[in-house]
N, C-alpha and C positions, 0 to 999 in steps of 0.2 A: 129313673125314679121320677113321677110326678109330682109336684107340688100341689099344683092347683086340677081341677080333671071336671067339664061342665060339656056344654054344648052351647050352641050359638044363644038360644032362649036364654038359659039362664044366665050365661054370663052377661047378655045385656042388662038383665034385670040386676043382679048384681052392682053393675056399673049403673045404671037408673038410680036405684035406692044408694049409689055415694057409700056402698062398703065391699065395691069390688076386695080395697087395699087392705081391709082387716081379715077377707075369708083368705086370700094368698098370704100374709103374713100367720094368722093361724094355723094354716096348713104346713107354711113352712117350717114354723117353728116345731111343729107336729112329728114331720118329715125327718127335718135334721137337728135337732135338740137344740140349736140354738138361735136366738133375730137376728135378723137385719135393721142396720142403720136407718135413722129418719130419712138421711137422702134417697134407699133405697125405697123405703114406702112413701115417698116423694115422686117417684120415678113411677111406683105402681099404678098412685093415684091417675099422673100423669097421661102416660102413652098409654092406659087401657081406657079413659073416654076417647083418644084417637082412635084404639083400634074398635071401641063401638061403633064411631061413625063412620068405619070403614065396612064392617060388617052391615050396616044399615041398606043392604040391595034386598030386594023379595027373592033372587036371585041366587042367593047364597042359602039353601039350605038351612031351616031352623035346625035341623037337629046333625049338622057337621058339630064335631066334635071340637072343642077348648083343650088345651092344654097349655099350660101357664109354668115357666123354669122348669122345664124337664130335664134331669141332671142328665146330663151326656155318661152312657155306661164307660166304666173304667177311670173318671176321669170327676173333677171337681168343677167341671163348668159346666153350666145353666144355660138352657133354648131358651129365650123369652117369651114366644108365643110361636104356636103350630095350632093349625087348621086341619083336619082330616076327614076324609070322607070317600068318594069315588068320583070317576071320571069313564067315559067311554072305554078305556084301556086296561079299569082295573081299580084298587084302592091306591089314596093317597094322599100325602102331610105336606103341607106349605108351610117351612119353616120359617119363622120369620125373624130376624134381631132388630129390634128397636134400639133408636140412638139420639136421645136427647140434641146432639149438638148443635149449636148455632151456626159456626165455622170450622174451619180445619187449616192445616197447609198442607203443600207435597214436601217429600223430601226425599226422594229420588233413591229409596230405596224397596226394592220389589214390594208388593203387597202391604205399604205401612203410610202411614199417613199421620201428621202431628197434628194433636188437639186439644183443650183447657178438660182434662179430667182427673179425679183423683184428688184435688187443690192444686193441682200444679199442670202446666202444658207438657203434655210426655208423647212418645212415639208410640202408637200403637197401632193395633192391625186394620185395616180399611176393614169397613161394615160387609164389603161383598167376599171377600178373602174369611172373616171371621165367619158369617155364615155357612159359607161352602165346605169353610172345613169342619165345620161342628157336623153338618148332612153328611161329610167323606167318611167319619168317626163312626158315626149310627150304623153306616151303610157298611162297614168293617167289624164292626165287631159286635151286629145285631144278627143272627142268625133269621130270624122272623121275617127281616126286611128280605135278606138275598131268598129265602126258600119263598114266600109268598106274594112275590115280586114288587115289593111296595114299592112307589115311587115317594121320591124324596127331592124336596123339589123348593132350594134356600131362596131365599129373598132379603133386602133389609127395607126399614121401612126409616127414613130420618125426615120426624114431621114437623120441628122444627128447623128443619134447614133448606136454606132457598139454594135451587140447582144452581152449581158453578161449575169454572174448569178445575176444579180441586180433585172431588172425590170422584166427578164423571170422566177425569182425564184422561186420555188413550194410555197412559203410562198402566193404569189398571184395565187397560182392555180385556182381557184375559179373564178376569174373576168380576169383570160387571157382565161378563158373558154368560158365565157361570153361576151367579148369582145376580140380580138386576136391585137395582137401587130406587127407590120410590119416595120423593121430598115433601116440602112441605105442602106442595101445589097439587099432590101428586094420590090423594085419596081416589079418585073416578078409576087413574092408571091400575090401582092397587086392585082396587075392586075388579077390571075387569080379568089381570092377572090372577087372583085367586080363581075366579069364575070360568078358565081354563081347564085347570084342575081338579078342582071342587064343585060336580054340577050335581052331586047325589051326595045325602047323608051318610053319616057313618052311622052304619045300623050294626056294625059285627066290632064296636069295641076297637078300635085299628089302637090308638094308643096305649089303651090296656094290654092287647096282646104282645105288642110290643114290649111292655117293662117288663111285663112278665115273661118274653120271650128269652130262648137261649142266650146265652153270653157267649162269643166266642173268646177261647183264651186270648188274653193279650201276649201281642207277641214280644220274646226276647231278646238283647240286642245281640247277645251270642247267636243265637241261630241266624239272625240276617247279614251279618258283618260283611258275609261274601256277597251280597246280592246288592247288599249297598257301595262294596268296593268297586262292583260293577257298574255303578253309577243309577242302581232301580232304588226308586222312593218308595223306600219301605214304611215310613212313620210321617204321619201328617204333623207337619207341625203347629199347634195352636199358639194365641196370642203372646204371652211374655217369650215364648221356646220362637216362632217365627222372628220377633225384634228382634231377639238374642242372636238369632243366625244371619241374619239381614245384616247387624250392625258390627257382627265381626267378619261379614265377607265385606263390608266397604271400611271398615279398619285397614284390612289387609291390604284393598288396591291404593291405599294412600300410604301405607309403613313404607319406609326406605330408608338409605341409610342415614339421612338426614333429616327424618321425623319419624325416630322411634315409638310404638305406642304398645300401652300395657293394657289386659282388657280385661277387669273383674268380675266374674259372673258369681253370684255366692245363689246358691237351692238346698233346699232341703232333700230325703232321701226320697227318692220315686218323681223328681220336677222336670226326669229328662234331661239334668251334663250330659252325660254319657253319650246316648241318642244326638242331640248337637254337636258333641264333638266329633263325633264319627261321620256323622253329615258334614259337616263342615275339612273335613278331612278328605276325603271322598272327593267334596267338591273342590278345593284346594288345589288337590294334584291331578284331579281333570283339566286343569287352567294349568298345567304345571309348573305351580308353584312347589316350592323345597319345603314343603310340611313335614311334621311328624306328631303323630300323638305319644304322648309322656306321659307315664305314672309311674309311681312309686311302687303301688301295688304290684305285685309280680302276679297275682291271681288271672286277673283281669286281662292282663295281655296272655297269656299263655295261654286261656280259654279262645281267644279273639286267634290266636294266631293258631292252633290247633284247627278251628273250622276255615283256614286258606289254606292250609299247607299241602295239600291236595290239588286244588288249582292255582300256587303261587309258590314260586321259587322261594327257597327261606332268606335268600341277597333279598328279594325283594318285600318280605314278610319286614323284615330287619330296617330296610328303607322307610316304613310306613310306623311302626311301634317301637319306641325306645324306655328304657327307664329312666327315672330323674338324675341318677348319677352319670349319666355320660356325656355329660357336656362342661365334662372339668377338661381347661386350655382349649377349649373350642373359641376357632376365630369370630371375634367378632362380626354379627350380622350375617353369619352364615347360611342359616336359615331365615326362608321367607316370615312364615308362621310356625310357631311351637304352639302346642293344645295341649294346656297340663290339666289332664282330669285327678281329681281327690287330689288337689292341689295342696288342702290338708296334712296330707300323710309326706310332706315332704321333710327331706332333713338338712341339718345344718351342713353336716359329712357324709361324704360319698364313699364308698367301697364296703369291705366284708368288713372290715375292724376299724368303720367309720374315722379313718386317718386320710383319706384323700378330699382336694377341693378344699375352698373356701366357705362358701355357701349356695345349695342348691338352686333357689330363688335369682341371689347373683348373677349364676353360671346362665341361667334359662334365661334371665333376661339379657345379657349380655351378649347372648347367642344368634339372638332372632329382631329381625326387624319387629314383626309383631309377637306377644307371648300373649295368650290368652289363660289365665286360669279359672278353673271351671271349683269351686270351693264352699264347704259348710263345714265352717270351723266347728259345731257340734258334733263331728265323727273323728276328731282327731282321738287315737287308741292308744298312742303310747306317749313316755316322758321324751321322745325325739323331736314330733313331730313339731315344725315350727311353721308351717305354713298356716299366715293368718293375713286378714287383712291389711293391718299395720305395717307389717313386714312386706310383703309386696310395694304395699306405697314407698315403704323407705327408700329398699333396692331402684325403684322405679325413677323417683327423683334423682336419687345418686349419681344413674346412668341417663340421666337423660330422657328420658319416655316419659309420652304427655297420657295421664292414668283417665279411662274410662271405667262407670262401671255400674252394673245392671243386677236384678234378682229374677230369681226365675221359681214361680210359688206354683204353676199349675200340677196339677197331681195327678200322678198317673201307675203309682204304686198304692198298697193296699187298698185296692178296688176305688182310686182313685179319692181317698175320702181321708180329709184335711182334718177331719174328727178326729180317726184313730190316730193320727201323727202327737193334736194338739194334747189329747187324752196322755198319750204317753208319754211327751215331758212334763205334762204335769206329774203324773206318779213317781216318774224319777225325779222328779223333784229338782230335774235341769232346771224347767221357768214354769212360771207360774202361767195358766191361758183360761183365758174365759171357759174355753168350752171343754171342763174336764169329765163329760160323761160320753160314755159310749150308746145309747139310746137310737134307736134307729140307724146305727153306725152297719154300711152294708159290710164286713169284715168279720172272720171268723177266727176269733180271739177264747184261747180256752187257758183253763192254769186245773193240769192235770196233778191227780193223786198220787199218781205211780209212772215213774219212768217206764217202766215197761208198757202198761196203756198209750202214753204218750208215742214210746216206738211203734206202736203196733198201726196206730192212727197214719204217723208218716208215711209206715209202709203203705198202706191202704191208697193216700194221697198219689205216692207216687207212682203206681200202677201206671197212672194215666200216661201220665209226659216224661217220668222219671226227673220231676221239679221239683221235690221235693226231699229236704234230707236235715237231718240233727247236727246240732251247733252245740257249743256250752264258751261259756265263760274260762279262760286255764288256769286251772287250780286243781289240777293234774298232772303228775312231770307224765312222760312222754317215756314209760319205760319199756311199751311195745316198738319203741325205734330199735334198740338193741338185741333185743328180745322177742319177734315176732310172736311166741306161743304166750307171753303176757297180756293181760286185759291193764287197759291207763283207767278205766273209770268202770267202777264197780259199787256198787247198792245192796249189799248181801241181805237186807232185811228187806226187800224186794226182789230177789235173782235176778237181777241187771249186770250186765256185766257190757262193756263195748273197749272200742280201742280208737287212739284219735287216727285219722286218716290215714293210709299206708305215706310210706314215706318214698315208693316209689313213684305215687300218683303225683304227689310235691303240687302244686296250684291246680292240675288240670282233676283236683278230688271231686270237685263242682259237678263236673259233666262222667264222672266212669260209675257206670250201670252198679257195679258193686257196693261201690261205695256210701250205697243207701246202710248197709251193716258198720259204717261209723260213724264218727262223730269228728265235725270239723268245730274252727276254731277261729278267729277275728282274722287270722292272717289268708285265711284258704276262705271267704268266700265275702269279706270288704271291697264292693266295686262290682259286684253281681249279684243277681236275683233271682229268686225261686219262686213255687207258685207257693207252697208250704213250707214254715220253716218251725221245726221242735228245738227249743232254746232250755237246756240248762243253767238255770243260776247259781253260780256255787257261795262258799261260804264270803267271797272277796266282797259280796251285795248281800247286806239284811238290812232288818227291819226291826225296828224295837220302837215300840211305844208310837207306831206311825211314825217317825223316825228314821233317813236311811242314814245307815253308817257301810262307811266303806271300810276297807281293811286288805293293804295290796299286799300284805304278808301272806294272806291267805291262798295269794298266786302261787302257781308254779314255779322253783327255783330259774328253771326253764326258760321261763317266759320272759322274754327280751323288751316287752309291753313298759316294763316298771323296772328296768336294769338302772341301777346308780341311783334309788328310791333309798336306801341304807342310808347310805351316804349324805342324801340329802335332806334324810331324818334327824342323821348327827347337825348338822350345819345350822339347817331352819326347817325345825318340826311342823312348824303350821303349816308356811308355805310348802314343803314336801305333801302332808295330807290333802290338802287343798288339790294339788294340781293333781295326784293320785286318784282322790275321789274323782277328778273330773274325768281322768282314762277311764275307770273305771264303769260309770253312768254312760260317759260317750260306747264306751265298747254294748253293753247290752242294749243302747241303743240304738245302734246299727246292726248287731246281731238281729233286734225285735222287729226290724224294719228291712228283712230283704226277702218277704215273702208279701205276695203280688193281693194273695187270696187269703192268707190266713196265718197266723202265728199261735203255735201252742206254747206252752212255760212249764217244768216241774221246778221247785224249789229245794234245795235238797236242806233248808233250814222251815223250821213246819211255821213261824210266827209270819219271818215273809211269805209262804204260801198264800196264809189267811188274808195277810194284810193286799196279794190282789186278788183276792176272791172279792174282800169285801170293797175293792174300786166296783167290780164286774156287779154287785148288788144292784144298783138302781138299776142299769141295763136290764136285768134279768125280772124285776118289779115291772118293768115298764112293756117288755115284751107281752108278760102276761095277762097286763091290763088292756094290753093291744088284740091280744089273742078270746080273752071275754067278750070283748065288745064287739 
């Protein structure tokens, strides 16, 4: 998606008349329904008189095309400026990232480099690494670029900063190869490098065709798992996801048994844990280091270890994925690195009838020289789950380990867009975020009439990939476990009738072709992702008076979500509803959020219905307004 979209003429004129920074703030606001910071139209003002007087050759093409924050497809990050046009070879974009900085330091970890950003000095990805991987990104999942052979071609541009042995140091040889660096001195070098490139206008639109080009699907971490255990880089990683991995692979060569360390990643749903841990896992036991990835969730490994079992002995499947209870009496430091994903969904006790162990957390850190947990405490789903930040710190002092710890915001689920995330904690009424409309949100969000329409739609979705499949909230017992010829969720005043997942399939319901005929449930698909996903709300979520009220009676006797909720109603009524409603919100949270491309919703209460119809109102105003004009 572009923000800003001119050609060489006008953008200078633009920057001339001194309101380059209000048409790209415009546009943006336009674009993604909400501003940016003064620093950012700070930043605009700034480096686009640079990059006027870079474009200032006769040489350059009047009419190459402008492209100003092109959001990178699938993904929440922004190109800051691209140049397109042709060349002897063909058409093509000189991508460029722009970087205020004055200085920098090394810090001797691959591809990152520390700098005063943010308000504070933080580690972040060198300019030539960030560039390259934003052109890797396009050139992956732009159909347009691979079939019309566009050339893609990063660069960065740092114009206030004087050349050192910092950011030009051989340690980055590799990605100033692959992307070249141009300083403060260094306007003529830039010039003549675009002029490479770009000797001929763009007369055919290249960046147009481009946004509006095909999307390829993004890919899933289930289908790669084997190609990654093989050691192929399957997922490029960008900025916070690159530190992230950087700084728990030199965690790891420093953990021993006499500098334990703990390593906190906390993301939101689609920021890529998963994708890092499995990278980092991968790369781990190719150094052969004693890793394992850990979760709670059983869904999630059993899909991951179903796509090896075919080229991977199950001793070996079993070496590589454990769940969080098995490392009750495990010797100290036994493992190099532990990678606890949905570090969340951990529990206090281990086993079937929660009686073994001490505490999960304990046992994980106790176990490993390094523990890294990968966690957003907003998807915890039931009253067990104890894994939060606090807690980790506790365990982590107690034993000794020195606590690091990091966030990881870039987005890479629903269609990469930070909108629909912030949109729907606001509706649930989790927190409160500036930007609660959906208006230009690229995501396909509907709240259907009839459960059966809604089915019918998933099917349709799923044709393609078979990614697609129905979820609800459980406020259904489970009476087709016993009963195979029974339907669990039935609508007679719609003829709906489904059953929740066979009980043979047990985790692996996610992935069997069939299965698109039921309907899963927090526990079968928490820790994985779809392209579509059709979400029932049942009565345990409404809506009165704009108003949400929870109600975990309304659950399944069943459901193990809200077990000892009774009990904790007699004790301390508030604080019981309190932490209920909060399962309760986190669960359709994470239900609403494990579809890449789209989420539908039926309500089976008609007042919550209305009440997200009428979030969806300004969207649906604004579209139209978009659509007149």
């Amino acid at each position: 998606m572009i923000v800003y979209s001119g050609n060489k003429t006008t953008f200078q004129q633009h920057v001339l008349e001194n309101r380059i920074a209000e048409e790209i703030l415009d546009a943006f606001e336009m674009v993604t329904g909400h501003k940016v910071s003064m620093n950012e139209f700070r930043a605009f003002q700034n480096s686009m008189m640079f990059m006027k007087n870079v474009l200032d050759d006769e040489d350059i093409p009047e009419n190459a095309g402008v492209s100003i924050e092109y959001i990178v497809p699938l993904t929440s990050k922004r190109i800051d400026f691209i140049l397109s046009g042709a060349n002897d070879d063909g058409e093509s974009a000189v991508i460029i990232e722009l970087k205020q900085w004055s200085e920098a330091a090394l810090t001797g970890l691959d591809g990152i480099v520390e700098t005063y950003v943010g308000g504070r000095v933080r580690e972040v990805s060198h300019p030539s690494y960030q560039a390259w991987s934003y052109a890797a990104i396009l050139n992956d999942y732009n159909q347009t670029v691979e079939d019309e052979k566009i050339q893609l071609i990063p660069c960065a541009y740092m114009h206030n900063y004087e050349a050192d042995d910092v950011i030009g140091n051989d340690f980055y040889k590799d990605y100033l190869e692959k992307a070249p660096v141009f300083y403060r001195h260094d306007a003529e070098k830039l010039q003549e490098f675009i002029k490479r490139f770009v000797k001929y206008g763009d007369k055919r639109n290249l960046m147009y065709r481009i946004d509006h080009g095909k999307i390829r699907p993004s890919k899933h971490l289930a289908d790669t798992v084997l190609s990654m255990i093989k050691g192929n880089k399957e997922f490029v990683m960008i900025d916070d996801q690159k530190v992230v991995y950087e700084r728990a692979m030199h965690l790891a060569s420093l953990s021993n048994e006499n500098q334990k360390n703990v390593y906190i990643v906390e993301g939101g749903p689609g920021t890529g844990k998963s994708v890092v841990a499995v990278n980092l896992l991968t790369e781990l036991t190719g150094k052969l280091k004693n890793a394992r990835y850990v979760t709670r969730n059983a869904a999630p490994r059993s899909v991951y270890e179903a796509m090896l079992v075919q080229s991977m002995k199950r001793s070996e499947i079993s070496n590589l994925f454990n769940g969080s209870g098995n490392f009750i009496d495990v010797e100290e430091n036994l493992f190099d690195t532990l990678i606890v994903d949905e570090a969340h969904r951990l529990n206090e006790k281990s086993g079937l009838y929660q009686n073994l162990g001490e505490n999960q957390i304990q046992e994980i850190i106790n176990a490993a020289k390094l523990s890294i947990f990968f966690i957003d405490e907003n998807q915890k789903v039931t009253l067990r789950d104890i894994g939060d930040k606090d807690s980790i710190r506790h365990w982590a002092k107690k034993l000794g380990a020195t606590v690091t710890e990091d966030t990881l915001s870039s987005q890479f689920r629903c269609n990469g867009s930070d909108g629909y995330l912030a949109w729907l904690d606001n509706i649930l009424q989790i927190s409160d975020t500036a930007n609660f409309r959906l208006e230009e949100v690229d995501y396909d969000f509907r709240v259907f009439d009839s459960p059966i329409e809604m089915r019918e739609e998933i099917k349709n979705k799923n044709h393609t990939r078979n990614k697609s499949r129905l979820v609800a909230g459980y406020c259904w017992p489970w009476i087709s476990k016993k009963n195979p010829s029974l339907f669990d969720i039935t609508f007679d005043e719609y003829g709906f009738n489904a059953r929740w997942n066979l009980n043979e399939d047990g985790a692996l319901w996610i992935m069997k072709p069939n299965s698109i005929e039921e309907v899963g449930c927090i526990h079968t698909c928490q820790g994985l992702e779809l392209d579509y996903v059709g979400v029932i709300i049942g009565d345990d979520f409404l809506v009165r008076s704009g108003q949400i009220i929870t109600d975990a009676t309304a659950r399944a006797s069943s459901d193990s979500s809200v077990k000892g909720y009774k009990t904790m109603l007699k004790n301390d009524p508030t604080s019981a509803r309190e932490k209920a409603a909060t399962i309760i919100k986190n669960t359709y949270r994470t239900l609403m959020t494990r579809g890449q491309k789209g989420c539908y919703i039926f309500c089976t209460d008609e007042e919550t219905k209305e009440y997200f119809k009428s979030m969806l109102a300004t969207r649906t105003t604004a579209q139209k307004l978009k659509h007149r004009a």
